[in-house]
C-alpha positions in Angstrom: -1.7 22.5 26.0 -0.4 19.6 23.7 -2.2 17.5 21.3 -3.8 14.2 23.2 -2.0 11.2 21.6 -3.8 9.0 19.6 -3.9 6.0 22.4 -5.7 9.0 24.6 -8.0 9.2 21.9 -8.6 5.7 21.8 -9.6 6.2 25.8 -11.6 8.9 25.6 -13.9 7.3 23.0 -14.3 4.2 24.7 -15.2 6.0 27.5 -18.2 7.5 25.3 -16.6 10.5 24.0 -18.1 10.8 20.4 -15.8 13.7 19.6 -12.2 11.8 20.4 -13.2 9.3 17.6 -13.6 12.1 15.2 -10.3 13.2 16.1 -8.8 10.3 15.7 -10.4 9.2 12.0 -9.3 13.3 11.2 -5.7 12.7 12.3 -5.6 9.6 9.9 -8.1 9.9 7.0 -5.9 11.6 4.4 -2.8 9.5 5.5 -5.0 6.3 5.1 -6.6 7.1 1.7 -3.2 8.0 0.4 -1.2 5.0 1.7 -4.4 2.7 0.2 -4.5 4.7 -3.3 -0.7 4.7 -3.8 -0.4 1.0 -3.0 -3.6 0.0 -5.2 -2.9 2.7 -8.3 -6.6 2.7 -8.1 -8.0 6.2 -6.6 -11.7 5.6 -7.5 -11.7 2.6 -5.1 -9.3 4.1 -2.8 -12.1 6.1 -1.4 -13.9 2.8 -1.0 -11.4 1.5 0.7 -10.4 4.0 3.3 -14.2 3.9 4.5 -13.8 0.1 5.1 -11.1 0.6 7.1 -12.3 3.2 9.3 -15.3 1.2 9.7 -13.0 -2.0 10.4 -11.1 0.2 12.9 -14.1 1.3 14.8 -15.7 -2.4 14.8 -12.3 -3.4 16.4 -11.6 -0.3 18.7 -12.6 -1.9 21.7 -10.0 -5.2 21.0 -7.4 -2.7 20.7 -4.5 -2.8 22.5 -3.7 0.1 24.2 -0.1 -0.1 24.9 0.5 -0.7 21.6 0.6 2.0 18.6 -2.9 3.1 16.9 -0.7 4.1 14.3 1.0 1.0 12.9 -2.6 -1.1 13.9 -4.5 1.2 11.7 -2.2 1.0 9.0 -2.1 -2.9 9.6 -5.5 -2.7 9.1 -5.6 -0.5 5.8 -2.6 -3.0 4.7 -4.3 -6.2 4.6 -7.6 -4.4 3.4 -5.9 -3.1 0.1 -4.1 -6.9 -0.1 -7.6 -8.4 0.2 -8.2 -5.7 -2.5 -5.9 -6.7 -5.0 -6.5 -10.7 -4.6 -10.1 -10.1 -5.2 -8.8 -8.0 -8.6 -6.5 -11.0 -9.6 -7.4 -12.9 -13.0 -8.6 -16.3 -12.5 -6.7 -17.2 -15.5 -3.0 -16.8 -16.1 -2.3 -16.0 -19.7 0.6 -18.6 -19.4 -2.3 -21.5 -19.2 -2.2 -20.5 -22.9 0.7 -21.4 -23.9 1.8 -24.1 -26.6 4.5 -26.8 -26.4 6.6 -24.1 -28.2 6.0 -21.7 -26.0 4.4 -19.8 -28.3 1.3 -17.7 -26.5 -1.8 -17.0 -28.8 -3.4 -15.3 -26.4 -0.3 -12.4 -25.8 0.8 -12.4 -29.5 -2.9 -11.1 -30.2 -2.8 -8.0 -27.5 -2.7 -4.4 -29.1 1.2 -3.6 -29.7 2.8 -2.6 -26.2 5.6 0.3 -27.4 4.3 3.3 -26.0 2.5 6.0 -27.6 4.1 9.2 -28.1 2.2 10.4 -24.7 3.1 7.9 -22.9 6.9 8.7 -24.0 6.4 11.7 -22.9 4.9 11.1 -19.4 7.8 9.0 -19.0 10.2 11.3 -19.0 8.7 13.0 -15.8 10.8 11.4 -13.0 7.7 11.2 -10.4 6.4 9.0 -13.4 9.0 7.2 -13.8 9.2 6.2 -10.1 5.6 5.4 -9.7 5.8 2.8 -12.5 9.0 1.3 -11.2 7.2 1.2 -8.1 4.5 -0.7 -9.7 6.5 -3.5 -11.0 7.6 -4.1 -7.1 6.2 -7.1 -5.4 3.5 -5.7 -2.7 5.9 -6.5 -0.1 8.6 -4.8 -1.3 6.1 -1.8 -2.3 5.3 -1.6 1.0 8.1 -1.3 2.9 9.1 1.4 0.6 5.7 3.3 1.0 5.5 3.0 4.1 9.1 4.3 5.3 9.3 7.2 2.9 6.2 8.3 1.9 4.2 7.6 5.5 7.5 7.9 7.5 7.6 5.1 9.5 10.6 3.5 11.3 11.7 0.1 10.3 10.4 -0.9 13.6 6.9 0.8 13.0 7.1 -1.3 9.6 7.4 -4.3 11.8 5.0 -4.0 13.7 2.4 -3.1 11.3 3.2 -5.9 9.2 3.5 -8.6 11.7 7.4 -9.4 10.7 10.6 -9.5 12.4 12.7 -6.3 12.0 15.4 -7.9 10.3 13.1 -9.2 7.3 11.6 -5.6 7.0 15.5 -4.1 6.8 16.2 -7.0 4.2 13.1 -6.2 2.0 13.9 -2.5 2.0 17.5 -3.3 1.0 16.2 -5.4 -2.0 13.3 -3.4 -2.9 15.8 -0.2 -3.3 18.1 -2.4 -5.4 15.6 -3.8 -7.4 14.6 -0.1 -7.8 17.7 1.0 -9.1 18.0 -1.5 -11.7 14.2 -0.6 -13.0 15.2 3.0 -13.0 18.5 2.2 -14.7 16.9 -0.4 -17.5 13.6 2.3 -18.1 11.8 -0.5 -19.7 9.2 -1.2 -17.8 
């Protein structure tokens, strides 16, 4: 007998079956916390935020729409719950606001000296490191497109659809995010 798809899922629970929903949230809750942890960098409040969006996703079962895929909605939903995330963590104040007529920047020129310790020199040199700081320097957009179709394995179309846009804008951010990687990876200053 094969596995019930996740749309039958969906089904069964609205249809009061308590253990479909468990299912469901089983199928997804490692995939979830590790999309939301690798696009934050944060796992303490990756935790967090994998709970809000299961809770989100069962608040808005019943608005789903069936004939479309749980799969890219849920990840739509954990998406634009780690986004909400990371505008809530932005500074209120840009350390360029600090900045003289000379473009000089008090504020900078007084941080602690940013060459890297001889741990961090080392850690470096590990390629998965490496690749997750390059990573970091991305744009969320581009981040996500790249998280998304290699780590989580979705299609360019299941990109699409989970993050509202047209296919052609998802294949053009994947094009630029991979060559802006390459020239982070190749430069190894960041």
């Amino acid at each position: 007998m094969s596995e019930p798809t996740d749309e039958e899922l969906v089904a069964a629970y609205l249809k009061g079956d308590q253990p479909a929903l468990e299912l469901l949230v089983g199928r997804y809750l490692n995939l979830i916390y590790s999309f939301i942890s690798r696009f934050i960098g944060h796992t303490a409040e990756a935790e967090d935020l994998t709970q809000t969006v299961f809770v989100k996703m069962w608040r808005s079962l019943k608005k789903f729409n069936q004939q479309k895929s749980f799969k890219t909605w849920i990840f739509s939903i954990a998406k634009n719950t780690a986004i909400d995330f990371l505008r809530q963590k932005k500074l209120a104040v840009s350390f360029s606001e600090f900045e003289t007529e000379e473009g000089d920047n008090p504020i900078v020129d007084g941080l602690a000296d940013p060459s890297p310790l001889p741990d961090e020199i080392f850690a470096k040199n590990n390629l998965a490191d490496l690749l997750s700081a390059a990573l970091a320097k991305l744009t969320p957009q581009y981040r996500l497109v790249l998280l998304l179709h290699y780590n989580d394995h979705f299609t360019f179309q299941e990109i699409a659809q989970t993050l509202s846009e047209p296919l052609n804008t998802v294949k053009s951010r994947h094009r630029r995010a991979l060559i802006i990687l390459r020239q982070l990876l190749a430069e190894k200053d960041f």
